[in-house]
C-alpha positions as CSV (number, residue, x, y, z in Angstrom):
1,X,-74.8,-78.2,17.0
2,X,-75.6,-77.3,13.4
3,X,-75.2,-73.5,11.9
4,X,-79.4,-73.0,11.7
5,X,-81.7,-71.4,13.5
6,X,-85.3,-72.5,14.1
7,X,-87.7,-69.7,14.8
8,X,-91.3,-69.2,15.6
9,X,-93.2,-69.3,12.2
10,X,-94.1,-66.0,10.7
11,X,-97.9,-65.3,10.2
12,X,-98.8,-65.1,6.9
13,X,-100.0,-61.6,4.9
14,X,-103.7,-61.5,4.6
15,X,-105.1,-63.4,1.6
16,X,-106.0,-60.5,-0.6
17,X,-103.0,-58.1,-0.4
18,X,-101.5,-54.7,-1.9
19,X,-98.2,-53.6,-0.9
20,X,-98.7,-50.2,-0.9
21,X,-102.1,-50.3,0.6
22,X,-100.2,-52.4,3.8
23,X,-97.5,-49.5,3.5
24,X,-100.3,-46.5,3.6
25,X,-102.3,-48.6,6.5
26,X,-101.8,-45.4,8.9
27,X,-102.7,-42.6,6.0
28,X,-105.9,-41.9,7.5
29,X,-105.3,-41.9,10.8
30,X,-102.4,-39.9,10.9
31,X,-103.6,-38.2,8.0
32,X,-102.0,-34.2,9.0
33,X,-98.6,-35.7,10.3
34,X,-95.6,-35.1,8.2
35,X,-94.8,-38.7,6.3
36,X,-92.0,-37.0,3.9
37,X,-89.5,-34.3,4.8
38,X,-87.3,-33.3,1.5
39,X,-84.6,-31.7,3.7
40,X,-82.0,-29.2,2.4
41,X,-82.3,-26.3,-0.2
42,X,-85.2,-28.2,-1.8
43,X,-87.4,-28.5,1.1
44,X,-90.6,-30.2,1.1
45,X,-92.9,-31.6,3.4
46,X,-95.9,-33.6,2.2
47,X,-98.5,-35.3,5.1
48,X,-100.2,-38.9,5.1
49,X,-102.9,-37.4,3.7
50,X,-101.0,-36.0,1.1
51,X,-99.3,-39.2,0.5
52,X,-102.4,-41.2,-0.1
53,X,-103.6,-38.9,-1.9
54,X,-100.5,-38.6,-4.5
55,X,-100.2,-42.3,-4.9
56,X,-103.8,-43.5,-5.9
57,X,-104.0,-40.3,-7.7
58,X,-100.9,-41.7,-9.4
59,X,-102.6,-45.1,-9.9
60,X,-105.1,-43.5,-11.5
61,X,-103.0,-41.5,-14.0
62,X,-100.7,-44.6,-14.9
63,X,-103.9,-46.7,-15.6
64,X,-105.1,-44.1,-18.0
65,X,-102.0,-43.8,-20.0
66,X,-102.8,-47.7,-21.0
67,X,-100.9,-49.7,-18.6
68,X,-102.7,-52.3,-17.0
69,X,-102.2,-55.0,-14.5
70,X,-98.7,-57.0,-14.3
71,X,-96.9,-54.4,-16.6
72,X,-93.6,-53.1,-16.7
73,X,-93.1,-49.4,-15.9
74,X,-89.4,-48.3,-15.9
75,X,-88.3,-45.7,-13.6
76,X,-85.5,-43.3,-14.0
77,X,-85.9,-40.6,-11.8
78,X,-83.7,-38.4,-9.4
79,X,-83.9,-38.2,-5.8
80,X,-87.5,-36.0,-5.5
81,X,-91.1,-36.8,-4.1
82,X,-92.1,-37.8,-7.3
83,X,-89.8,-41.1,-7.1
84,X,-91.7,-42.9,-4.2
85,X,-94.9,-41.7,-5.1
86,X,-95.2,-43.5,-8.7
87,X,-93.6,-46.7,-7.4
88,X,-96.4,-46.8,-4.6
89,X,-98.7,-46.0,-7.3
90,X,-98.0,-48.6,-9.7
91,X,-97.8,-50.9,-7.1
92,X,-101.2,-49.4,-5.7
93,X,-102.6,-50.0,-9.3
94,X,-101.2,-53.9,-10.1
95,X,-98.5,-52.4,-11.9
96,X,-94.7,-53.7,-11.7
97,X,-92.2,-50.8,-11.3
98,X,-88.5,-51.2,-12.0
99,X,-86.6,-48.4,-10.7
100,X,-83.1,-48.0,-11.7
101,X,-80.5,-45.1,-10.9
102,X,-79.8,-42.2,-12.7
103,X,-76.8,-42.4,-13.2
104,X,-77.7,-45.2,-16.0
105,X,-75.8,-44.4,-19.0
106,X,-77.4,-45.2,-22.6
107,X,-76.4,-48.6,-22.7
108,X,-77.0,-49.8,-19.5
109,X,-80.4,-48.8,-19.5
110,X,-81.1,-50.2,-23.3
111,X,-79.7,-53.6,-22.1
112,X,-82.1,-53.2,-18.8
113,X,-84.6,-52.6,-21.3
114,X,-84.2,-55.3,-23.4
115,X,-84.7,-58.0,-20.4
116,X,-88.0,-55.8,-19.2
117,X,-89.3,-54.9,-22.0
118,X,-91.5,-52.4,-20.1
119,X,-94.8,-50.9,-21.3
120,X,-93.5,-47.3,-20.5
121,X,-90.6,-45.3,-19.1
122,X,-90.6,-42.6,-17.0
123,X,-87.4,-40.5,-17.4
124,X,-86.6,-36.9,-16.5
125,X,-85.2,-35.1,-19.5
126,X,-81.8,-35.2,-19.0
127,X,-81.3,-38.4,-18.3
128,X,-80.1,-41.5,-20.5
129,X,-82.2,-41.7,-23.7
130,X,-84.6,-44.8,-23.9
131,X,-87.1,-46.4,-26.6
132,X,-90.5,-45.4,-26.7
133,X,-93.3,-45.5,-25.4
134,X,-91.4,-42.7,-22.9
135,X,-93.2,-39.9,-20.8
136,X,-91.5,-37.1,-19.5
137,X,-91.0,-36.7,-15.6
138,X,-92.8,-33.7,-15.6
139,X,-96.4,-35.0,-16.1
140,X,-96.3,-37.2,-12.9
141,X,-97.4,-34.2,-10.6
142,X,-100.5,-33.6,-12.8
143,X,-101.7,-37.2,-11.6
144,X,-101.7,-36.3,-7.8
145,X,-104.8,-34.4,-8.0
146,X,-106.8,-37.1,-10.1
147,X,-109.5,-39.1,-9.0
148,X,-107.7,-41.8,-6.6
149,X,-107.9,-45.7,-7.6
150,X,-108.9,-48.6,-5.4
151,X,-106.2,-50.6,-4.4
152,X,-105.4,-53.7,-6.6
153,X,-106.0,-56.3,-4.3
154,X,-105.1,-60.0,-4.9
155,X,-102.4,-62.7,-3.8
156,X,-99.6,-62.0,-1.9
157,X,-97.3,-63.8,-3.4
158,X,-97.6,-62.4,-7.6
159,X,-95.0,-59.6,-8.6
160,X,-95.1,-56.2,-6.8
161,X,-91.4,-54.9,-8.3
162,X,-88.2,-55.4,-10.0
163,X,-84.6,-54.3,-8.3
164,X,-81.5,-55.1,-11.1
165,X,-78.8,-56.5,-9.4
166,X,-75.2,-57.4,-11.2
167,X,-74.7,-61.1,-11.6
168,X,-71.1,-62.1,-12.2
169,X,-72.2,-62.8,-15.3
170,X,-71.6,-59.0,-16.3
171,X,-75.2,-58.9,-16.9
172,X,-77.6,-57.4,-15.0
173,X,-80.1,-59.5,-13.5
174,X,-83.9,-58.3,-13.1
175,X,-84.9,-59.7,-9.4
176,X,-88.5,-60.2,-8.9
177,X,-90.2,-59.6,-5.5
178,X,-93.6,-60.4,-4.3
179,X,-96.5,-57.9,-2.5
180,X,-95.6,-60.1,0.6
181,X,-92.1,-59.2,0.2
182,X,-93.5,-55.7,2.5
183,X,-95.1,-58.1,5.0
184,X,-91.9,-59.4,5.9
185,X,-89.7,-56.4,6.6
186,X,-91.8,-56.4,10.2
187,X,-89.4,-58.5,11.1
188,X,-86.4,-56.0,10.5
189,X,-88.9,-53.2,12.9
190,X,-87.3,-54.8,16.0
191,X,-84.5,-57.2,14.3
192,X,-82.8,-54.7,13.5
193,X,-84.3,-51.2,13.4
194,X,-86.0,-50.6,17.0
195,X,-88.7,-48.3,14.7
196,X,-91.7,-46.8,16.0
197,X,-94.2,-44.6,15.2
198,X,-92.5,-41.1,16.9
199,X,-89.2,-41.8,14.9
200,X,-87.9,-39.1,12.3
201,X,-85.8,-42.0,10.2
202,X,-83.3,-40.0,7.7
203,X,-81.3,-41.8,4.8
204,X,-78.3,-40.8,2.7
205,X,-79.4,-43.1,-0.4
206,X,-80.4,-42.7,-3.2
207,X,-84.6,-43.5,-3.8
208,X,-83.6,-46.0,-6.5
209,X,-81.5,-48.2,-4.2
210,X,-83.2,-50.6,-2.5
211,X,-81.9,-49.9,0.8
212,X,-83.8,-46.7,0.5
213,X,-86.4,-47.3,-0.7
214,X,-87.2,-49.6,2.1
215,X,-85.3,-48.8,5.3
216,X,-85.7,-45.0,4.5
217,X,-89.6,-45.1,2.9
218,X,-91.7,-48.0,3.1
219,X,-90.9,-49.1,6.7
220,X,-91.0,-45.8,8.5
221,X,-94.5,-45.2,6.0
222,X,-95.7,-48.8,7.1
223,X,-95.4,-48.4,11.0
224,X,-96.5,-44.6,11.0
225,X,-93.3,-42.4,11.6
226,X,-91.9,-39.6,9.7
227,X,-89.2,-40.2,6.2
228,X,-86.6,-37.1,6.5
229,X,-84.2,-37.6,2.8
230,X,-82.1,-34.8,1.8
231,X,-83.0,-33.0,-1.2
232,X,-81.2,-33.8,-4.4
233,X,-77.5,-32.5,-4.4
234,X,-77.3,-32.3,-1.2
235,X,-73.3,-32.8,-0.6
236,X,-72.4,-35.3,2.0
237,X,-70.8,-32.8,4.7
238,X,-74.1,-31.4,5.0
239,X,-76.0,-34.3,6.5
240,X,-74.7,-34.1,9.8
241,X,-76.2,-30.1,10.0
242,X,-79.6,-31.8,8.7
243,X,-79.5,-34.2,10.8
244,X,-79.4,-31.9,13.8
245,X,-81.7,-29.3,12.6
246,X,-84.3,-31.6,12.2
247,X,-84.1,-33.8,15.0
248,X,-83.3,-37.1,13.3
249,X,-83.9,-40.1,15.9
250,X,-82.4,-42.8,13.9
251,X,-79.9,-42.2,10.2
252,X,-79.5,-45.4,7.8
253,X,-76.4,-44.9,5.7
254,X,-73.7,-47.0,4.1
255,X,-70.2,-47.1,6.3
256,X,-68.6,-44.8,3.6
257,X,-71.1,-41.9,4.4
258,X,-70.4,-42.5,7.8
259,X,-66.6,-42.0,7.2
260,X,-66.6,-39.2,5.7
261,X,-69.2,-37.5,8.0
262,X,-66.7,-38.5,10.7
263,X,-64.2,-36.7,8.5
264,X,-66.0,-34.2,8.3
265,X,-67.2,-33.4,12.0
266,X,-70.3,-33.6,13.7
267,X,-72.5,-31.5,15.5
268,X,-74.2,-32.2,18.5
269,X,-77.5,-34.6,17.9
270,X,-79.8,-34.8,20.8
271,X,-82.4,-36.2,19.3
272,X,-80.5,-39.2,17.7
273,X,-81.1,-43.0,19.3
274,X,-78.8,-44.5,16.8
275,X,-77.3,-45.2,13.8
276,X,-78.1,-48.2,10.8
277,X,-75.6,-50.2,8.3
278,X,-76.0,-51.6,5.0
279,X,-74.7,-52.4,2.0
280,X,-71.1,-53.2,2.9
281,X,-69.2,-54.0,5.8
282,X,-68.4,-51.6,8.7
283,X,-65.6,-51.8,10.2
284,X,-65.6,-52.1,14.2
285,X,-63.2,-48.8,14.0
286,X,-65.5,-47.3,12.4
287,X,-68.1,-48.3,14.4
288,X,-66.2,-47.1,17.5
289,X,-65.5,-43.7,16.2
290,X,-69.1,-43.0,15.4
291,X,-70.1,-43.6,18.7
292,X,-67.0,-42.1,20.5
293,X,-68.0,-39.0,18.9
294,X,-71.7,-39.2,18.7
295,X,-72.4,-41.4,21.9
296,X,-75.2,-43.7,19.9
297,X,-74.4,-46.8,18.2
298,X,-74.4,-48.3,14.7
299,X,-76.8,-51.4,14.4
300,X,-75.3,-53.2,10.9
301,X,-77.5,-55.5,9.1
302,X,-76.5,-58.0,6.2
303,X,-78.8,-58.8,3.0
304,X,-79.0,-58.8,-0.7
305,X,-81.4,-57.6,-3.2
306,X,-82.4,-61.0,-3.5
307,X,-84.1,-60.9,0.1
308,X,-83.3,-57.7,1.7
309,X,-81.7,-57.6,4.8
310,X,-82.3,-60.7,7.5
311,X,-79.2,-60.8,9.9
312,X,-78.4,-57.6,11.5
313,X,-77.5,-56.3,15.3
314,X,-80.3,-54.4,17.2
315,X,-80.9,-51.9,19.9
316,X,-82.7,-54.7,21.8
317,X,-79.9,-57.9,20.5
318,X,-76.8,-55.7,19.9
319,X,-74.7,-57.7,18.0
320,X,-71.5,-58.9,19.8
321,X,-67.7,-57.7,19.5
322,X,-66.7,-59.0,15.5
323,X,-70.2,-60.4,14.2
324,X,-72.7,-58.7,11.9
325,X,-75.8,-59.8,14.6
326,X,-78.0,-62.6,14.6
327,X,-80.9,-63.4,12.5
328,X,-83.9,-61.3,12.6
329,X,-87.0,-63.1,14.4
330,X,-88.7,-65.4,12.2
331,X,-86.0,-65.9,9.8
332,X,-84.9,-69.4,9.0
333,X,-81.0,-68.7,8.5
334,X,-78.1,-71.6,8.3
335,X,-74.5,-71.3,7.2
336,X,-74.4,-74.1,4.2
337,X,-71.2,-76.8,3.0
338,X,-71.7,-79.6,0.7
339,X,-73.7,-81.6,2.6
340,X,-75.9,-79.2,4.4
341,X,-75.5,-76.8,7.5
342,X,-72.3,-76.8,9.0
343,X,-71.7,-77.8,12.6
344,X,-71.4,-74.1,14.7
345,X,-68.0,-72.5,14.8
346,X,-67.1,-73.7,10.8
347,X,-67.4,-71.1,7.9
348,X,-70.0,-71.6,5.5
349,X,-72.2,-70.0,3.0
350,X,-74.5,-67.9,4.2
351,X,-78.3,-68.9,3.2
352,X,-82.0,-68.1,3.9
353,X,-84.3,-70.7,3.8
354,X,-87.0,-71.0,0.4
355,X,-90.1,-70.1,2.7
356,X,-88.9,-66.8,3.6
357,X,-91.4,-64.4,2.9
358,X,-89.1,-61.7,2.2
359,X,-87.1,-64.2,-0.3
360,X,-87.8,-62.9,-4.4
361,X,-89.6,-64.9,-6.6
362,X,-86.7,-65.2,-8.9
363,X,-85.0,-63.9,-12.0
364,X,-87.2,-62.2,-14.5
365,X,-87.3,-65.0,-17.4
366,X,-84.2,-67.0,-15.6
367,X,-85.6,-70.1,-13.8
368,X,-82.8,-72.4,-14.5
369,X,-80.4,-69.4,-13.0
370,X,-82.7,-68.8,-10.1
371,X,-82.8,-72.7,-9.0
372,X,-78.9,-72.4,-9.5
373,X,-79.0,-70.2,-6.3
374,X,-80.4,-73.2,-4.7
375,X,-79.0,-76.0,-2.5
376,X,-82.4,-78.2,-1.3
377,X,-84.5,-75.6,0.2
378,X,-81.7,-72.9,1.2
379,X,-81.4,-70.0,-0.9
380,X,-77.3,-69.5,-0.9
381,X,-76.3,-65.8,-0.5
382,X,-72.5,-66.5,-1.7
383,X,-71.4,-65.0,1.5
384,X,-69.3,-67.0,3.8
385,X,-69.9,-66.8,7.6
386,X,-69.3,-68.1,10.7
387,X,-72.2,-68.5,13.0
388,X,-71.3,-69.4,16.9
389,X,-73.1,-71.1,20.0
390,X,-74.7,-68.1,21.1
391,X,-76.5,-67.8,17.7
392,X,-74.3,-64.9,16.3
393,X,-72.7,-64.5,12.3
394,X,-69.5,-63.5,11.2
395,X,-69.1,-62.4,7.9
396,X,-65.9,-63.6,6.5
397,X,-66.2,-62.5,2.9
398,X,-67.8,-63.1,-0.3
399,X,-67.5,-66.8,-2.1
400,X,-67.0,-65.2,-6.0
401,X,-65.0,-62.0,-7.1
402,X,-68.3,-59.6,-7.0
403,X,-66.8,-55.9,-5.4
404,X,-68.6,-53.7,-3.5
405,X,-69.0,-49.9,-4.4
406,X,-70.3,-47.6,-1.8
407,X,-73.1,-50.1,-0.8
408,X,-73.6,-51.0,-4.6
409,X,-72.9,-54.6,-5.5
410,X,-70.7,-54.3,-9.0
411,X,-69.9,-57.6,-10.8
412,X,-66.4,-57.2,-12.8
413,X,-67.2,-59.3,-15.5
414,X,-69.5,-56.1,-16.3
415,X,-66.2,-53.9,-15.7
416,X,-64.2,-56.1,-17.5
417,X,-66.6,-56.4,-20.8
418,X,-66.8,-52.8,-21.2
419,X,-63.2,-52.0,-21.2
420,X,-62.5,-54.4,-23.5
421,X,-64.7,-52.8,-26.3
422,X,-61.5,-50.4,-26.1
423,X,-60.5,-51.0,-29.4
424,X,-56.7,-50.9,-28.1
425,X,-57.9,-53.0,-24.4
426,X,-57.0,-56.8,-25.4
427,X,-57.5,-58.2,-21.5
428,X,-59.1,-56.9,-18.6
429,X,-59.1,-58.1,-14.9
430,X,-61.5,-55.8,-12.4
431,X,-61.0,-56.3,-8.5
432,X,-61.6,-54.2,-5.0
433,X,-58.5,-53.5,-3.5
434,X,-57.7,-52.1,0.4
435,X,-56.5,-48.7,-0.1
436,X,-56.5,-48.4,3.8
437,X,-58.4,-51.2,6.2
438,X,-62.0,-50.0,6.7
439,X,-61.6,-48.8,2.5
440,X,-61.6,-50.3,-1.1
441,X,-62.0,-49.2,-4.5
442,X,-62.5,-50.8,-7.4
443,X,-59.3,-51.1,-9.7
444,X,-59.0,-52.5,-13.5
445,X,-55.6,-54.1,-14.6
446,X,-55.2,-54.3,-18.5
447,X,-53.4,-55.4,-21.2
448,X,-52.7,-52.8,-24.3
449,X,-51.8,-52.8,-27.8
450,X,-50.6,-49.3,-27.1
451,X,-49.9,-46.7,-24.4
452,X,-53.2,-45.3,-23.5
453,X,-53.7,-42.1,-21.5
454,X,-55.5,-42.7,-18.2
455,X,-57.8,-39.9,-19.1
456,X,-58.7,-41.4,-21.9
457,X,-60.2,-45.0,-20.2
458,X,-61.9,-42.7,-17.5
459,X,-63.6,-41.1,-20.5
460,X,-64.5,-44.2,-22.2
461,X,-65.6,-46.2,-18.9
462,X,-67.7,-43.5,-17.9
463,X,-69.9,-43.2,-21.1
464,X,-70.6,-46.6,-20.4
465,X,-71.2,-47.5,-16.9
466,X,-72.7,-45.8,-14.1
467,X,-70.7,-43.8,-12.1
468,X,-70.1,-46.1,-9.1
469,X,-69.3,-48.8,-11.9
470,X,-66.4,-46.7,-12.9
471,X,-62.8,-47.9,-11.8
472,X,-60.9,-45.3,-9.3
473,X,-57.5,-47.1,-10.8
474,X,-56.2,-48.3,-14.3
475,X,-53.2,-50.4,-14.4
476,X,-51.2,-51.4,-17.2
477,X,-49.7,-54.8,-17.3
478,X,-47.6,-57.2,-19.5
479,X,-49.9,-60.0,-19.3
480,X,-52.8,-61.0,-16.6
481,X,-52.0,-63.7,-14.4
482,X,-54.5,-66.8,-15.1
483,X,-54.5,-70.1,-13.6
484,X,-54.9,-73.9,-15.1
485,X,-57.8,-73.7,-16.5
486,X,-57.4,-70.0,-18.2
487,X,-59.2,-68.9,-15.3
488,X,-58.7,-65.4,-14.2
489,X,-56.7,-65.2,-11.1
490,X,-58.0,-61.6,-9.9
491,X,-57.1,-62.2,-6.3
492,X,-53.2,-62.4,-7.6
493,X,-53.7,-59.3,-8.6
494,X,-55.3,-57.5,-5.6
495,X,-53.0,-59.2,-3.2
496,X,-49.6,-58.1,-5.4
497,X,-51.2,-54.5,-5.1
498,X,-52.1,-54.5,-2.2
499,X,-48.9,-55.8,-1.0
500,X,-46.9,-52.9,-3.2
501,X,-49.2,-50.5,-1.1
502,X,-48.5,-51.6,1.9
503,X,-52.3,-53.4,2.9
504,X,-50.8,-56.6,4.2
């Protein structure tokens, strides 16, 4: 039997379609209930109404500063109200957000810049300095009270958004997703999440990162329940006090917040059905400690940027002992070797199939690099897995050298050409190495023309890249091992460390 799965067909979105009209489709009728809580020392609470009300208002505001249909509008902004509210407004108005993190240093954001080219940035003052045409965080509550837009309705499948994603290129690629890209995350409501409308969903992302902006915003929005994010700052240790106090019934994190909230301790949560995963893998001990302690379960789901999330365990299809769950209904999944899917039982690369709703449009500008992703009509994840009789995926690891940073994908090509601009760096070799068995960190090995200080790199690194790009550990070496063909053997070096540090 082959590694695929053949599902019922998905219906279609309607023919004339707005993604942020499909994700305010219960404004009016639950106009006075709470959609967004702001929880923490910053609390906010802003209704349906209040909602709508913000985002055409926004649409309205963005239009009049001279954007216009199928622009770019660049977003840097921190973790507040006004985050969600212009990317549903843009989107609400035909216009293309690209939201990026704030933690963007100078560079990074110039060279997202460069690939964009967007027709105005929104930035908050003290955040990385961009070319103009800029306006200033500060204006965006102004447009709330305008006049509100009609929706921008029109075909599903043209460009609603851009998420950047790292390539192992080092370069950072721009992925393109459609409106209908919304229409398909119904199939994660019972795949994976079990949502419904009397949920109070709280997430531990960040607004910019894509697995918050849609498990923790647009899907709780789109079927009608309540969005509780903690306020800006708000330290880690605290979440399981918020969670209580306000009665969360279901908290998306990545496994490292759930570590250290474990860490931490926990107080008693009533109100919560269960936990969700993203962004990395979580460990079964992990898993089993949660709910030893909490009595509710974690439901994990895998995905990329490139298609969101599409296998994942459920309250309804838990996923079985040692497997990340099964596909989500409707999804056309298949574990891919040379020649096609793989019998069940043999590893392969995991892949999604071309018609996928939820699947992006491609790489900004990069067609030959998006077909490249592309064996016949499966889209290839470059994620091996195992999928058995009953239907169920293993993951067993990635295909390339990307590492994973608290949820965030980093490529080390992107570590390894910064640290090289060290005019005293004359080789670089970036890796994720186990610094216990459910934890990794992202470590740099170099070659010197000098002794350099370790403060010093950590100084240099972190003008440069984003925090979570930033390596936890520099390492000097004589030369970098390389194979044959010059190729750089980075998993030499993770496995002589790893076996000096006692992970084997």
């Amino acid at each position: 039997m082959r590694s695929v799965t053949d599902p019922q067909p998905f219906p279609p979105p309607p023919l004339q379609f707005n993604m942020a009209a499909h994700v305010l489709t219960h404004a009016d009728r639950l106009a006075d209930k709470a959609a967004l809580q702001i929880v923490g020392c910053q609390s906010e609470i802003f209704t349906y109404a209040e909602i709508k009300t913000a985002v055409l208002g926004t649409a309205t505001g963005l239009l009049a500063h001279g954007l216009r249909s199928g622009d770019h509008l660049l977003m840097q902004l921190g973790n507040k109200p006004e985050f969600p509210i212009t990317y549903l407004g843009a989107i609400a108005a035909g216009i293309v957000p690209v939201p990026v993190s704030s933690q963007l240093t100078t560079p990074e954001i110039n060279k997202i810049h460069d690939v964009i080219k967007p027709a105005l940035t929104i930035r908050t003052a003290d955040m990385a300095q961009v070319p103009a045409p800029t306006l200033n965080a500060t204006a965006l509550r102004e447009f709330w009270s305008l006049r509100p837009s009609d929706y921008a309705l029109g075909d599903p499948h043209r460009p609603a958004y851009i998420v950047f994603t790292s390539g192992t290129s080092g370069q950072p690629r721009a992925v393109v997703h459609a409106h209908r890209a919304i229409w398909a995350r119904q199939m994660m409501w019972d795949g994976w999440y079990g949502l419904t409308q009397t949920d109070r969903l709280m997430h531990a992302g960040a607004f910019n990162w894509t697995y918050t902006l849609g498990t923790g915003l647009m899907d709780p929005w789109s079927v009608g329940a309540t969005a509780l994010i903690p306020a800006e700052g708000t330290a880690v240790e605290d979440m399981g006090h918020l969670l209580a106090t306000h009665a969360a019934t279901i908290f998306a994190a990545a496994p490292g917040i759930y570590r250290r909230l474990l860490r931490t301790g926990l107080p008693d949560l009533p109100a919560l059905r269960h936990g969700l995963s993203a962004g990395e893998k979580l460990s079964s001990t992990l898993r089993d400690q949660w709910e030893a302690v909490t009595g509710t379960k974690v439901h994990e789901a895998f995905g990329m940027s490139e298609c969101s999330t599409f296998i994942s365990g459920a309250p309804a299809t838990p996923a079985p002992e040692g497997s990340s769950g099964f596909a989500q209904p409707g999804r056309k999944v298949a574990m891919i070797g040379p020649d096609g899917p793989v019998p069940r039982g043999t590893p392969g690369t995991i892949a999604i199939h071309r018609s996928d709703p939820g699947l992006m449009l491609g790489y900004h500008n990069a067609c030959a690099e998006t077909e490249s992703r592309f064996q016949s009509d499966w889209f290839l994840t470059g994620d091996i897995g195992v999928m058995g009789d009953d239907g169920a995926i293993r993951y067993a690891g990635r295909a390339d050298d990307m590492m994973n940073a608290g949820g965030y994908r980093v490529s080390p090509a992107e570590v390894e050409d910064t640290l090289t601009t060290h005019p005293n760096i004359t080789e670089a070799a970036a890796c994720a190495v186990r610094l216990r068995a459910d934890t990794a960190l992202i470590a740099v090995f170099y070659v010197a023309t000098d002794m350099i200080e370790e403060d010093e790199l950590r100084d240099f690194m972190a003008a440069r890249l984003a925090r979570y790009k930033c390596p936890r550990l520099y390492i000097a070496k004589e030369a970098l091992p390389r194979g044959a063909n010059n190729k750089l053997l980075r998993r030499v070096l993770r496995q002589e460390w790893e076996t000096a540090n006692g992970q084997t």
